[in-house]
C-alpha positions in Angstrom: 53.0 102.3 167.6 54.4 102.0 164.2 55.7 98.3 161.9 59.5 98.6 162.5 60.6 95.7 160.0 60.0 94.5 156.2 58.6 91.4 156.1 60.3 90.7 152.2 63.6 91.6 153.6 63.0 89.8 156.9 62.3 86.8 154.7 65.3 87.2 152.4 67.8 87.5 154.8 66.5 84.4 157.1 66.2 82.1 153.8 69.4 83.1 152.9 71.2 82.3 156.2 69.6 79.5 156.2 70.8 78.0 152.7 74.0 79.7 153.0 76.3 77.4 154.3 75.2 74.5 151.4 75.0 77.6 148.8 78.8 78.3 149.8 80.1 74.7 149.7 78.3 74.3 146.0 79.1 77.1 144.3 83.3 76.6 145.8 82.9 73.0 144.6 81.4 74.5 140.5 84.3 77.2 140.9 86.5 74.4 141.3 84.9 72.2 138.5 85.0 74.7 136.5 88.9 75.6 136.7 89.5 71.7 136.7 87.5 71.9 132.9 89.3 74.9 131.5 92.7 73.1 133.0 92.1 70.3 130.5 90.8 71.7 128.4 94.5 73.6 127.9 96.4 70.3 129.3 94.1 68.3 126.1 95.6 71.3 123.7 98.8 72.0 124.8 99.5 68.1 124.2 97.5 67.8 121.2 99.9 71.0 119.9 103.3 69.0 120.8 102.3 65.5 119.7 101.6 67.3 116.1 104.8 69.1 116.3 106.6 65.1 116.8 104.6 64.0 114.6 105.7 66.5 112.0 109.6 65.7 113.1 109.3 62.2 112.5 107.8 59.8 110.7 108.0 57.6 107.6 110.3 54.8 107.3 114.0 56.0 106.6 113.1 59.9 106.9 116.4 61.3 108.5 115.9 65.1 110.8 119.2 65.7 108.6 118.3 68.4 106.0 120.2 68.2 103.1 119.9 71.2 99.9 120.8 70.8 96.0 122.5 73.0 94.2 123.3 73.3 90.2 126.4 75.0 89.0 124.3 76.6 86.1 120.8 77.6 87.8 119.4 78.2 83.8 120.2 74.8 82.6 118.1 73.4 86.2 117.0 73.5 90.0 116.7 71.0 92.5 115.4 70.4 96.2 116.9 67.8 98.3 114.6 65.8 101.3 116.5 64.2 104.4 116.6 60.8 102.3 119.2 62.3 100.0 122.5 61.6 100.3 125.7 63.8 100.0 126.5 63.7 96.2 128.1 65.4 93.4 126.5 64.2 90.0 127.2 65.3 86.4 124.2 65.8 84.3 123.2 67.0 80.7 120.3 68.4 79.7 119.6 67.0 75.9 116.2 67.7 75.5 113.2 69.1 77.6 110.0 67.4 78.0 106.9 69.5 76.1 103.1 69.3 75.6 102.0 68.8 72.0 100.1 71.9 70.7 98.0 72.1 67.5 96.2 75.2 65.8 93.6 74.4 63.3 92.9 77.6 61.1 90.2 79.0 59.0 87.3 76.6 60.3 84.3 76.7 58.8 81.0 77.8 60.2 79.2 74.3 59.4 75.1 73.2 59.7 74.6 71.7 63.0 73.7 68.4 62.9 74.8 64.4 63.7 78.5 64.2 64.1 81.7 63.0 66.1 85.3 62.9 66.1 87.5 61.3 68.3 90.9 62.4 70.0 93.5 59.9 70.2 96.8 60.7 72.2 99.9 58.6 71.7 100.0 56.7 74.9 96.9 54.9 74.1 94.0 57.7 75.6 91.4 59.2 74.3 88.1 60.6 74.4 84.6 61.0 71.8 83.4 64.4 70.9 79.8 64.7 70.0 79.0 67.5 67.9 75.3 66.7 67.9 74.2 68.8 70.5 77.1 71.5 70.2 75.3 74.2 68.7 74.6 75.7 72.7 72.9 79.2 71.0 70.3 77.2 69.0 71.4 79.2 65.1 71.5 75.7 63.7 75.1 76.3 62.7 78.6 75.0 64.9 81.2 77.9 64.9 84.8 77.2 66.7 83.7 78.4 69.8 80.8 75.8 70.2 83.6 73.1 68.7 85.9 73.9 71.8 83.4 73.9 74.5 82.0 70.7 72.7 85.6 69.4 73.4 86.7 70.5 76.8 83.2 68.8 78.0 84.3 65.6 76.6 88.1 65.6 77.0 88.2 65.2 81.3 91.3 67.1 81.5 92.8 64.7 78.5 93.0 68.1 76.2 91.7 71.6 76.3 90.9 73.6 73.5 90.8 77.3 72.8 89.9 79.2 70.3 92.6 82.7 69.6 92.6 85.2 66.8 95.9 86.5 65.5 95.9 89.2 62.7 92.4 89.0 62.5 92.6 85.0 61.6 90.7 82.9 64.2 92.3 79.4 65.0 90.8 76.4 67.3 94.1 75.2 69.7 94.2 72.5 71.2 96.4 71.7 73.6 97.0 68.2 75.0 96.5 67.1 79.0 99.5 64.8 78.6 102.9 66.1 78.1 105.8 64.2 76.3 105.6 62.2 73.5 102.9 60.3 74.9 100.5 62.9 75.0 101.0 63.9 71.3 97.5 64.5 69.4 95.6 62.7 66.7 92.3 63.5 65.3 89.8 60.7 63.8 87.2 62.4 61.6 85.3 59.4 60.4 82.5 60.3 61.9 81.8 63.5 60.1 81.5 64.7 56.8 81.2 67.8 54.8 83.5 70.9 55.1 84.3 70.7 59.1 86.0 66.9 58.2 87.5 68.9 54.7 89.0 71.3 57.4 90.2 69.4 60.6 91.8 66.7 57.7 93.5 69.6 55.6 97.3 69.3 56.7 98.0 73.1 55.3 95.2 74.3 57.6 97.2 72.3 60.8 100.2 73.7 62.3 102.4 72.0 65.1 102.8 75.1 67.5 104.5 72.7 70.0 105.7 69.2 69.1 105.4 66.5 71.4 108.8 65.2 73.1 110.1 63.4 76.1 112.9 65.0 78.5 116.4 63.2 77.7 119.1 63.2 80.1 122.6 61.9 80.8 123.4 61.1 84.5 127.0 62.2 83.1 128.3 63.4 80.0 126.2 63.3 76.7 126.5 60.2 75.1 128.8 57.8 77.2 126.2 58.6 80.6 123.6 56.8 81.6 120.5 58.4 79.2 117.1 59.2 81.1 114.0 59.6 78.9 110.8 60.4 80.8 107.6 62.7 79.8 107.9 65.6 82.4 110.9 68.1 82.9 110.8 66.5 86.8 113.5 64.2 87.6 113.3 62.2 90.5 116.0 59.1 89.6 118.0 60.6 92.6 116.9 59.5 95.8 115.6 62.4 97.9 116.0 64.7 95.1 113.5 66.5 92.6 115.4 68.0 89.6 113.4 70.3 87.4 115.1 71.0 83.9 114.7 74.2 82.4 116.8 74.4 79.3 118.5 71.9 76.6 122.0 72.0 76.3 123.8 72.2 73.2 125.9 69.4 72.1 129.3 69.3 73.6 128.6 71.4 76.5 130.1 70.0 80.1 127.3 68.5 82.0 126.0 71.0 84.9 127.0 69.7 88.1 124.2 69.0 91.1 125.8 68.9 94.3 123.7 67.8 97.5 125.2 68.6 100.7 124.2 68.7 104.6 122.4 72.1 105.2 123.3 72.5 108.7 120.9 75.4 109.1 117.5 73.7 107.5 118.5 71.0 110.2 118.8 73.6 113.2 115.6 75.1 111.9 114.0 71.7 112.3 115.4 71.0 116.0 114.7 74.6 117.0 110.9 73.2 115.9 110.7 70.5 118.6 112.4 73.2 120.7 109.8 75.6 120.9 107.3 72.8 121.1 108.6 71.7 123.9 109.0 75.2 125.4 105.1 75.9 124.8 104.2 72.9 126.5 106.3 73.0 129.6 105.3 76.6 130.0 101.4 75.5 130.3 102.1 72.5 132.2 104.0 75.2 135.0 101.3 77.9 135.0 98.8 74.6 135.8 100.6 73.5 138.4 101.6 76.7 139.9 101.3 77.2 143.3 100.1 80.8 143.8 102.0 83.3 145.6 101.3 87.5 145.5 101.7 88.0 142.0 101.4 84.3 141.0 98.1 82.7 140.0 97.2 79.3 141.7 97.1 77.2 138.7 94.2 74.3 138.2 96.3 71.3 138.9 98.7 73.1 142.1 98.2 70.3 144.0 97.5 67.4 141.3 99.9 64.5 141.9 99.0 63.4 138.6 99.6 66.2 136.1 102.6 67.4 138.1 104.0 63.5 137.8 103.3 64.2 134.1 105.7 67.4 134.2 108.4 65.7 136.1 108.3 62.1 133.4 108.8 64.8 130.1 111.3 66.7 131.6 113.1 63.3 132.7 113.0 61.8 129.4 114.7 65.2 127.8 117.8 64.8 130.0 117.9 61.0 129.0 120.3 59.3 126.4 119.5 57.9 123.2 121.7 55.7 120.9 124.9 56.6 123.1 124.3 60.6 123.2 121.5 63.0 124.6 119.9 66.6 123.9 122.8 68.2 125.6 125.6 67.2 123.2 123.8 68.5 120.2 123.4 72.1 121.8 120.1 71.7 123.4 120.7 73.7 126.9 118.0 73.0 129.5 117.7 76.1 132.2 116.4 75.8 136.0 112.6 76.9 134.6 113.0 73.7 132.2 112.7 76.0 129.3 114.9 74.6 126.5 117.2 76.6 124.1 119.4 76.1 120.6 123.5 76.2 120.3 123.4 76.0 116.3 127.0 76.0 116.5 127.3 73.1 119.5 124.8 71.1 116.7 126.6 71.7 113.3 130.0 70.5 115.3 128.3 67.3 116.3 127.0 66.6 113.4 130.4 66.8 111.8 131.7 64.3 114.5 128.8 61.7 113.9 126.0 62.9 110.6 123.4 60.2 112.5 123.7 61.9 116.0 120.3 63.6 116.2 118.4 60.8 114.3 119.8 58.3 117.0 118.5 61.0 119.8 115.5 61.8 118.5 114.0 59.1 116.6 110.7 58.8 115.7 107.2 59.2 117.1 106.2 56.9 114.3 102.9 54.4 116.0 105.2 51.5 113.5 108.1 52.1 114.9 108.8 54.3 117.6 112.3 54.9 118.9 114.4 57.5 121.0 113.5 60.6 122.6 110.1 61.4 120.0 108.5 57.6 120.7 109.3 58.2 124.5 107.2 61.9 124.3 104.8 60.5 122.3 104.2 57.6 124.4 103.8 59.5 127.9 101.8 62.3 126.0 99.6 59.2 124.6 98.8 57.9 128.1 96.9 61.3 129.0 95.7 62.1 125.2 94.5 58.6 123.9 90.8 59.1 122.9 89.6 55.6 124.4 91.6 55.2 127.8 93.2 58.4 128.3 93.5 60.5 131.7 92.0 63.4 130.1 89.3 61.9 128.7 88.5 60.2 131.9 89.3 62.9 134.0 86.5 65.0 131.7 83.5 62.0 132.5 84.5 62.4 136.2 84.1 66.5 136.3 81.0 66.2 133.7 79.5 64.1 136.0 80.2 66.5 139.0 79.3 69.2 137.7 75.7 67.0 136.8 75.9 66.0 140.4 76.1 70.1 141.5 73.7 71.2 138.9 71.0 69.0 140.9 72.1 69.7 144.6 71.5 73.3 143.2 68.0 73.3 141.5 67.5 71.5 145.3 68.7 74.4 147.4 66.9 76.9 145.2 63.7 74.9 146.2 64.4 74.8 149.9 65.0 78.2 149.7 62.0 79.4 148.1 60.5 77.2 150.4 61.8 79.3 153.5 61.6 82.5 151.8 57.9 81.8 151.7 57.4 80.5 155.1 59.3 83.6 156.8 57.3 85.8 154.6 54.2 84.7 155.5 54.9 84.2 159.4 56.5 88.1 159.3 53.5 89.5 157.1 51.3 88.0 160.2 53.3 89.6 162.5 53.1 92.8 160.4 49.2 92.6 160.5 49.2 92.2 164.2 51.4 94.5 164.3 49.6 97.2 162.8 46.3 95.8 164.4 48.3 96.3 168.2 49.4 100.3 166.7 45.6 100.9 166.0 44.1 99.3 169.4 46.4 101.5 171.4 45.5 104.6 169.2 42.1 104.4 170.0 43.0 103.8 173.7 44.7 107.3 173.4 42.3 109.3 171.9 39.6 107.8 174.6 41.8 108.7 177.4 42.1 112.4 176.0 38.4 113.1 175.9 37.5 111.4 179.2 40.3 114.2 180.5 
């Protein structure tokens, strides 16, 4: 008689059927929790993604979706960009002057002693900055060359000046260049706090040369003379609402004024609703394969059967077929298709545009928290029900599946323990039945051999 069973496999088998049915129903409950995580987990970014795309679309106070450009009927005299707060315009302006940043070589500088000493630089709008040449000398020889002057003065100046020193022709100059342009930044040295040859030097006017003078930009907002004249420090002009002008060369006298023209720039503005298209597209996409109900070559999505995120679907989709300030999506060339993917007639657009400039402001709006208005506030305000960090449904739905999948984390560390538990008791009651069993197989093998020799 031989032991026809395992006692370890006996008392895996048995533990196992006898946890299964609780081991099933918790780990299809953490399969679940787990999809329901990763769902928002994409819901949380998808959203996050389209509110930033509104947000970028709309925003401060009299910002228009209307792109406008700037052109100049002689690109060498200047450049400009236009914002969607400029205006259609044609404006005559000459260039009289250009803006420029005083720089001034000082040549043939002496080697001095090191020793007490300062200077100060004065610029002509009323800065300025101390230079103390006391504890220039940075390689300890007891004398200051130019080098140890300039470094002495770009430590002091806090971007007011920099200095430099160059050699031309074999002739080594300290330039220094002011932080300021226009005539306000024009420099000035005060030596009276030094003495000896560096102050001979730095106070010698033939040693000083002007390599750049200091001026402000002049311009007429017409013609030279009988305009209105402009004076500022920088060669940016932004008198022109929505507009940044950059000069880049004088004019002689006499010459016509170079004409900036702003006008609509229908395809800027169709690049900008084309944004909030695909933003739209991207989230309706991951808001269908979350609530898809698998099918043979479709994937159940998290939320198939979630009233909730499917309602969300149904509200953003409503609100895009909605009209705002007397007109809608459809009328500036946005086609919705049966999927509810969105897509751009540029053509449909520029034509309504034409027929009313303010049609996609008064449809879109803004998402702005100040002020919100048309189709963006709408978004923004259903997307803000589900996304708001305090009292949002995703952040709430989060604590609820944290909190189950605490809950399942303990029912399993339970059922592990019950099933050790039974593994142990079956083991030990089928080892004991193994020992008998081989006690029994011995007994009747003696019986045998007894029988054999008494025959």
């Amino acid at each position: 008689m031989t032991t026809s069973f395992d006692p370890t496999t006996m008392a895996t088998n048995l533990a196992t059927a006898y946890t299964q049915s609780a081991q099933s129903l918790i780990t299809a409950q953490s399969k679940a929790a787990q999809a329901t995580t990763t769902g928002l987990t994409k819901l949380q970014s998808a959203l996050t993604a389209f509110n930033t795309a509104l947000s970028g679309l709309s925003s401060s106070t009299g910002k228009t979706l209307t792109q406008y450009s700037a052109t100049a009927s002689d690109a060498s005299v200047l450049s400009a960009t236009a914002t969607g707060k400029a205006q259609a315009t044609s404006t005559p302006l000459f260039v009289e002057q250009l803006a420029t940043t005083h720089q001034v070589a000082f040549q043939d500088l002496p080697a001095v002693p090191a020793g007490p000493g300062s200077m100060s630089v004065q610029l002509a709008n009323g800065s300025g900055f101390n230079v103390d040449l006391a504890s220039a000398d940075s390689d300890g020889d007891g004398t200051l060359s130019q080098s140890e002057i300039a470094r002495a003065i770009n430590t002091a100046a806090n971007g007011q000046a920099t200095a430099m020193v160059v050699t031309v022709g074999g002739a080594t100059q300290l330039l220094l260049t002011s932080g300021v342009s226009g005539a306000g930044g024009k420099i000035t040295l005060d030596t009276t706090g030094l003495s000896g040859p560096l102050k001979t030097a730095l106070d010698d006017t033939t040693k000083r040369k002007d390599l750049v003078g200091a001026q402000d930009a002049v311009v007429w907002l017409g013609a030279q003379g009988s305009g209105v004249r402009l004076q500022q420090s920088t060669n940016t002009l932004t008198a022109i609402e929505g507009v940044t002008v950059t000069l880049k060369k004088a004019q002689a006298s006499g010459d016509a004024p170079t004409t900036l023209t702003v006008s609509r720039d229908d395809s800027a503005t169709a690049g900008k609703l084309q944004t909030f298209v695909d933003a739209y597209n991207t989230l309706t996409k991951t808001l269908g394969d979350l609530t898809a109900v698998g099918s043979g070559t479709t994937t159940t999505g998290a939320f198939a059967s979630d009233a909730g995120v499917r309602a969300l679907r149904d509200r953003l989709s409503g609100l895009l077929r909605a009209d705002y300030g007397g007109s809608n999506l459809r009328t500036l060339g946005v086609n919705i298709d049966r999927y509810g993917q969105l897509s751009l007639d540029s053509a449909k657009l520029t034509k309504a545009l034409s027929a009313k400039p303010t049609a996609l402001d008064d449809v879109l709006g803004s998402a702005a928290l100040s002020a919100p208005s048309g189709l963006l506030g709408a978004f923004d305000k259903a997307v803000d029900v589900w996304t708001d960090s305090g009292t949002g449904q995703i952040k709430s739905r989060q604590a609820t599946v944290t909190a189950q999948q605490k809950s399942l984390t303990d029912r399993q560390t339970r059922l592990d323990s019950q099933y050790t538990q039974a593994y142990n008791r079956y083991l030990q009651q089928f080892t004991a039945l193994q020992n008998l069993q081989s006690q029994l197989s011995g007994t009747g093998s003696l019986f045998d051999s007894i029988s054999a020799s008494a025959s």
